[in-house]
Every structure is written in C-alpha cells, then in structure tokens.
N, C-alpha and C positions, 0 to 999 in steps of 0.2 A: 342753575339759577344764581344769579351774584345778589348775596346777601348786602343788606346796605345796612346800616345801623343811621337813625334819624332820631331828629330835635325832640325833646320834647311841647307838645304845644297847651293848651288848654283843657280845661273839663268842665261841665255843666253839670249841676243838680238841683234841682231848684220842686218849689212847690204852685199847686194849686188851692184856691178855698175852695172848701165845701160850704154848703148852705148850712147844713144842722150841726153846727158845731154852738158852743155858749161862749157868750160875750169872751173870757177870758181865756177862750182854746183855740180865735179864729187867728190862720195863721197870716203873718206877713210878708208882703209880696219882696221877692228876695232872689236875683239874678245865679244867687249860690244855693236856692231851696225849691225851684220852679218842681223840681219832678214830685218832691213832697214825701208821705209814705205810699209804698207801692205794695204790690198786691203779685204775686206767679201766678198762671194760669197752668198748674205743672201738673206734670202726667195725663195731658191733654195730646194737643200741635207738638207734642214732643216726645209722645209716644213711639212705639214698632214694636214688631211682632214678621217675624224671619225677614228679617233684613230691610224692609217696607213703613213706612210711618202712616201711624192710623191714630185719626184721632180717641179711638173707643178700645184700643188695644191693650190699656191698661187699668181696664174694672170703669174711667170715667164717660157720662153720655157728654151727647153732643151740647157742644156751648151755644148759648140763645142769646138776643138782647137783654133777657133778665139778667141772665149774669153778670153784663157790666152795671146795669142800672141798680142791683142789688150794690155792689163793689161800691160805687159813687154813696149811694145814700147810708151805707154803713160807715164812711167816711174815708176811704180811700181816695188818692185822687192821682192815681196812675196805674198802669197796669202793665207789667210785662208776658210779652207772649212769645214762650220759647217753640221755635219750631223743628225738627228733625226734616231734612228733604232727602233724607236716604229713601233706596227706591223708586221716587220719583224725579232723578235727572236721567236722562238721555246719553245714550253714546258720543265719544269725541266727534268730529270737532266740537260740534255744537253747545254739549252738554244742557237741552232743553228740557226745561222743568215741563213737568205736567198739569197739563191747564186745569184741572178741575182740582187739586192740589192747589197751585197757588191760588185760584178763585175762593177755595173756604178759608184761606188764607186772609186774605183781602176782605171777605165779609165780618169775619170775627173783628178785623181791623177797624169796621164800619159800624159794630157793633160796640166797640171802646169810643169813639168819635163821638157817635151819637148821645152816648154817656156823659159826656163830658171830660172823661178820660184824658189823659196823656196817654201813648201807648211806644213799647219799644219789642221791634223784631229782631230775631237772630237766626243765624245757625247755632245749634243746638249739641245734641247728641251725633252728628256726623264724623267728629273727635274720633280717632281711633278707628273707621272705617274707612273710609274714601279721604277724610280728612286727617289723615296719619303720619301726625309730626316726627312720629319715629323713622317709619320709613323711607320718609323725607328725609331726614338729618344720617342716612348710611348709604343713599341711591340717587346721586344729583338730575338724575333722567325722572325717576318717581317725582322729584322736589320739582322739577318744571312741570311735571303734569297735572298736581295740584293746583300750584299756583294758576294754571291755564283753565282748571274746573271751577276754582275758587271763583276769579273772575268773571268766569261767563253765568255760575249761578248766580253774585250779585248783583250781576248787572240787570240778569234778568228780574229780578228782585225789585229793584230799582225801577227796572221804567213802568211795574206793575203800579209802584205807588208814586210817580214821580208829578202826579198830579194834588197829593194831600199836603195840605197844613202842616206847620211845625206843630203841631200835638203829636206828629209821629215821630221815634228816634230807631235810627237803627242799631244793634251791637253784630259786629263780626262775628263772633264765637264762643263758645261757650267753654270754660273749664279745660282747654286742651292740653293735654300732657301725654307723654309716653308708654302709658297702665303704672304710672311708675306712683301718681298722685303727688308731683312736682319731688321725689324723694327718688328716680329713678338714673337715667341716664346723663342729665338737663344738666347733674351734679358734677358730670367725670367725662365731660364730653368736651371739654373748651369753649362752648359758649355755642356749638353750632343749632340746638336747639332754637335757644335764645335768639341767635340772629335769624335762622328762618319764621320764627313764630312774628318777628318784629319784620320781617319781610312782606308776611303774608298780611298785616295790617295794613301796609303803604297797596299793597293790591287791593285791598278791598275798601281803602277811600278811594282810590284811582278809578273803579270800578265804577261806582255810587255815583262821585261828581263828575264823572265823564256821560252822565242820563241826562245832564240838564233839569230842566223845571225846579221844583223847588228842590230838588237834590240837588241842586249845587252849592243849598246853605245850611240843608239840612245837618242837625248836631248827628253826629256821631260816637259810639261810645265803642271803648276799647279796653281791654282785658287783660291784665297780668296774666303771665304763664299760671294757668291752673285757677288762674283767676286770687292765688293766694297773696296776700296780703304782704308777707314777708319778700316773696318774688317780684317784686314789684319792684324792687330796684333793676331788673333787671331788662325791665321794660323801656324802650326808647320809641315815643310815641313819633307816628308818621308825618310826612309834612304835607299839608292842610289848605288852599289856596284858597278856603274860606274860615279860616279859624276857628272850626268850630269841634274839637274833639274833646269828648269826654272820656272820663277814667273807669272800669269797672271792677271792683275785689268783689270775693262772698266773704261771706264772717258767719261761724255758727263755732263759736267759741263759750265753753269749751263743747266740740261734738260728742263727748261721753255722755256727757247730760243733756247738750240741746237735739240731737239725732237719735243716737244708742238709745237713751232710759237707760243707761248704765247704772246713773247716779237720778234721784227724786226733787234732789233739793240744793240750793243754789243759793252763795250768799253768805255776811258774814252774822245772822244771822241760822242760818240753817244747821240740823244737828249734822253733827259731826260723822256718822257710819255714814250719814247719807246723802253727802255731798261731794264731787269732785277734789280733791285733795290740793289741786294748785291755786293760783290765784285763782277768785271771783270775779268781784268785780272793777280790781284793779286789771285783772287783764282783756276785760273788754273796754274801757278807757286806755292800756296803753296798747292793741290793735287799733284804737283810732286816732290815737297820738302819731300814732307812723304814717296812716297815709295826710292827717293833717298839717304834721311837718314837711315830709315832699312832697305834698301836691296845695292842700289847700290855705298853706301861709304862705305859697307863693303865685297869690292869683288863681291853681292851677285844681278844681274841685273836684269832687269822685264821688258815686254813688256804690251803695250795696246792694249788688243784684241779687243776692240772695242773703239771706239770715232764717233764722227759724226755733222752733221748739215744740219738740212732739205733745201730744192730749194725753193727762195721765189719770187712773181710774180713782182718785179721792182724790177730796176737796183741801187735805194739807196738800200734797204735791201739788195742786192748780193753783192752789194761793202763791207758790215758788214760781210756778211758774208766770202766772200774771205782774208780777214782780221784776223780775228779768227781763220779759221785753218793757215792761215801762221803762224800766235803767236803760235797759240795751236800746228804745229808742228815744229817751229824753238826754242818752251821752251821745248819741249822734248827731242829733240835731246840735248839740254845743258845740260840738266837733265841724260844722257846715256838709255834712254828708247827708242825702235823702239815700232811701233804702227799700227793698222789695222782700217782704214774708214770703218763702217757700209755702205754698199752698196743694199736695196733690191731691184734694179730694178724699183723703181715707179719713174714713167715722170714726174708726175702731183707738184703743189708746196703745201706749207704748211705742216700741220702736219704728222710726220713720210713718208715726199716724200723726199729721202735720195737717188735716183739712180744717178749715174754718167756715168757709163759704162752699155749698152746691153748686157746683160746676155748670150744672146745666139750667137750674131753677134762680140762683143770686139768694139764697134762704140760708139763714146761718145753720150750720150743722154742729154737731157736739155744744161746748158752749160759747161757740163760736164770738157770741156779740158780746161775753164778759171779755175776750180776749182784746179784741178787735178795739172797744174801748180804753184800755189800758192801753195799749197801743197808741191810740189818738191822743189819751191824753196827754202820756209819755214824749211827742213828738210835735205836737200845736200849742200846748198849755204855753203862754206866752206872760203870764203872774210876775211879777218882779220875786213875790213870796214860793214862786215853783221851781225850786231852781234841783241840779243830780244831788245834793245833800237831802235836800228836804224829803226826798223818792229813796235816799237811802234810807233815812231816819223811818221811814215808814214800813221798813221788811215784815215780813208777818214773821 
C-alpha cells in the first residue's frame, strides 16, 4: 500500500435547538456548534459476542423510536450511533455486508431523523480484528487487504444512505490503535502506523464520495490515532473534493475518576483523600486548549465523540459529579467544540456504569435527568452572567 501523508482540511461541530430549553439556555445557531451536545447509543450497534455484532449481546434491548424521541426531549440534539460490522462482511473480493444487518442499521438511522436528531455512523469496534493497524504496519500484503475491505464496506455503507439529508455524518473509525492504547508500537515504529492510519482516512472519503447523492457533500468526521487528544498532531487529514471533514478526539479526563470510580470527587473544591491527585479542572481546559489551538483557531473545528462519567451510589459523589460535566461542558462550548456522553445503558453505579437514558424505552434511568440537565445547562446556558468562573465558583 503507498502511504501518503495529506493536507490538513476542515472540521464541523455545530448545534441544533431544542424546543424545551428557557429563554436563557436556547442555543445559538453557529456554523462551529451545529452538532450541539450529543448523546452514544453505546453497547448497543456496537456490541458482539464471538466474533459477530449483536445488538442485545451486551445486557442492552433493542432500540425503538422512543429512544431518540426520549434523547430530543431531554435535550439532546445529536446522536452518535457506533456500529461494529464484525461478522457480518462477506468474503473477498466482494466483501458484502449483511443485509438484515445493515437494514437495523438504517432503521435506527430513521429512528434519529424522525427525532429531529443529527445522527453520526461509524465503524466501531472492528479496531484490532479485521481492522488491524498492527498487522498492517509489519505485512504490506495484510495493509492492501484492509484498505481493499475497508473500502468496499464504506462504500457499501454509503450508497445504503446516500439518499438522506445532512442530519447524517459519517466517522471512519473508532479509537484505533495497536492494543497498545496509543502507548504501543505507533511510538517506536517511525511513523508507519501513523502514515497507514492517515492512509486509511483518504480510503474512506474516496469511498463515501465516490456513492454520489448527497455523499458527495456529506461532512465527514475523522479520528486521531486512538482518537487521543495529544496524537493528534500526528494526524494529517485527507484531501476532500468537497471540503467538508471534521475532526474527532474522546476526552474522559481524568479516567481514574471519569471511568475507574478510582477517585469520588473532582475539583478544587473536593476533599483531598478523594480526589484525583493532578490537575482538575485546569486540565480539562488545557485538553481543550490543544485541539482549540490546532484546529479550531484556525477555522479548522473538532467535536468529542466521546466524554463521560460513571453513576456514584451517594448524593456527595453525584453532586462532584453533576459539577464536572457542567465545567466539562460549559469549557467546551468556550472552547467551539460539540461533544457526545458515553451512554452504555448500565443502571448500576461505580465503575464504567455511565447509563442515563433507556436504551430501548428513551426513559431516564438512575438520575439520569439531574445529569442530563447540568449537562444542558453547562453547554446552551448563553447568560452573559454564565460564564466557566461562575460554574466554578459554584462547586459543591
């Protein structure tokens, strides 16, 4: 495969209104806000269970129209829908998806539409199976055989939806790296990672806008290595014959306390046993200091595909936690970045139990709608008097 290293071009993030917001949280309309706060439909279309992607494979039922219509009126106004297509592609050449596969695919698509949703599809969890940047970067025969699977699943992807609206975005891939969790080989290899990972972007716009309809202007979003934050320099976005790609980081900064429950409490307010020991909440302002300086002060926007913060069983820890994503999204929005809550559905609290919303009903679960609103207000509250001091000054 000849790796090519390419231009940087563009990124989109942007917001939608919702209706039930109050006078002073309705947000405004904003070419760098359009996706807004977003919402994962995780451990759903992104599940499997031996080697096969099921959507019920991991404890969640099957997603309805409640779902997004729940989403919309809680105040969400986007929805990311990670999907895994392991198991269901086809033998070479071909590599054809499975039609009753990509059809729940497309419904649940129709299910965000009808919402009023924004919605964004991906490859998912395929990272490290079929889609195996390692294997790639030591077997240049492996590395053309990707890129030739990669292609023919997006394409198929593609002319599935190449009849819908820009309310749809598509993202290439999800979190790829070598098991190494961007700390592996990516570091001591020369850059080969790097250049196939930035290879495999330019395949999969070539792919997309090679469908026609409205995938020929549809935005596009695209993924640092591992999706991290700091690798991100290392990203050279693909070249674009409709100028439309966007940027994609996760941030669950710090993960000892936003994922683990390592740590309860967050802040420089919070007691001292029981908090993360580094920066607070200087260092989710200077995470979004980095991508605002190479991307979005130069035209160039990003969104957060993922962020998050697990459900803790007392109401001091839920009051830290209510706290932190307000910061976390009232300094995003300052920052020009929309962003998507890791969502998989789990009730229970502590570690990686991150549900807000019923999966399959749109009903808040645990206390889902005390979050959800901080959230909102954290990231529409548009007050001249609301500003990240004022969200500080108020820690519990």
């Amino acid at each position: 495969m000849k790796i090519i290293r390419r231009l940087a071009l563009a990124v989109l993030i942007s917001l939608s209104c919702a209706s039930a917001w109050s006078s002073d949280a309705v947000p405004s309309a904003s070419p760098m806000t359009d996706l807004g706060l977003g919402w994962n439909l995780g451990n759903q279309l992104d599940a499997f269970k031996d080697n096969v992607a099921s959507e019920t494979a991991w404890g969640n039922s099957p997603v309805s129209q409640a779902t997004m219509d729940g989403l919309r009126e809680a105040g969400f106004t986007s929805v990311r829908i990670p999907v895994t297509w392991l198991g269901h592609i086809g033998d070479a050449p071909d590599y054809l998806l499975d039609t009753a596969w990509l059809d729940r695919v497309a419904e649940v698509v129709d299910y965000a539409e009808k919402a009023g949703l924004k919605a964004i599809v991906n490859i998912h969890h395929d990272g490290g199976h079929w889609l195996d940047i390692g294997a790639a970067s030591r077997d240049s025969v492996q590395a053309d055989t990707i890129s030739r699977m990669l292609a023919a699943v997006w394409t198929q992807i593609a002319r599935r939806f190449a009849d819908k609206g820009d309310f749809l975005y598509f993202e290439s891939m999800n979190e790829i790296h070598d098991g190494g969790w961007g700390w592996g080989a990516n570091r001591t290899d020369g850059g080969k990672q790097y250049a196939i990972f930035n290879d495999w972007q330019q395949v999969f716009v070539d792919a997309v806008r090679s469908t026609g309809g409205n995938n020929a202007t549809r935005w596009l979003g695209i993924p640092s290595y591992c999706t991290n934050i700091d690798l991100a320099e290392y990203l050279v976005l693909p070249d674009d014959p409709a100028g439309r790609i966007m940027v994609a980081v996760h941030c669950y900064e710090p993960y000892e306390y936003a994922l683990e429950n390592k740590y309860t409490e967050w802040g420089h307010t919070a007691d001292e046993s029981r908090k993360y020991t580094g920066d607070n909440e200087a260092a989710v302002r200077n995470e979004f200091a980095k991508v605002k300086q190479r991307y979005v002060d130069r035209g160039i926007p990003v969104y957060i595909g993922e962020f998050g913060n697990v459900h803790r069983s007392d109401d001091r820890a839920e009051a830290f936690r209510k706290y932190y994503l307000e910061y976390f999204c009232k300094a995003a929005r300052d920052n020009g970045l929309s962003l998507f809550f890791w969502d998989n559905g789990a009730t229970g609290a502590g570690r990686e139990c991150s549900g807000l919303i019923d999966h399959s009903t749109g009903a808040y679960i645990n206390n889902g709608k005390e979050i959800i609103d901080a959230m909102v207000k954290g990231y529409f509250t548009q007050s001249p008097d609301y500003t990240l001091q004022s969200v500080y000054s108020s820690a519990p």
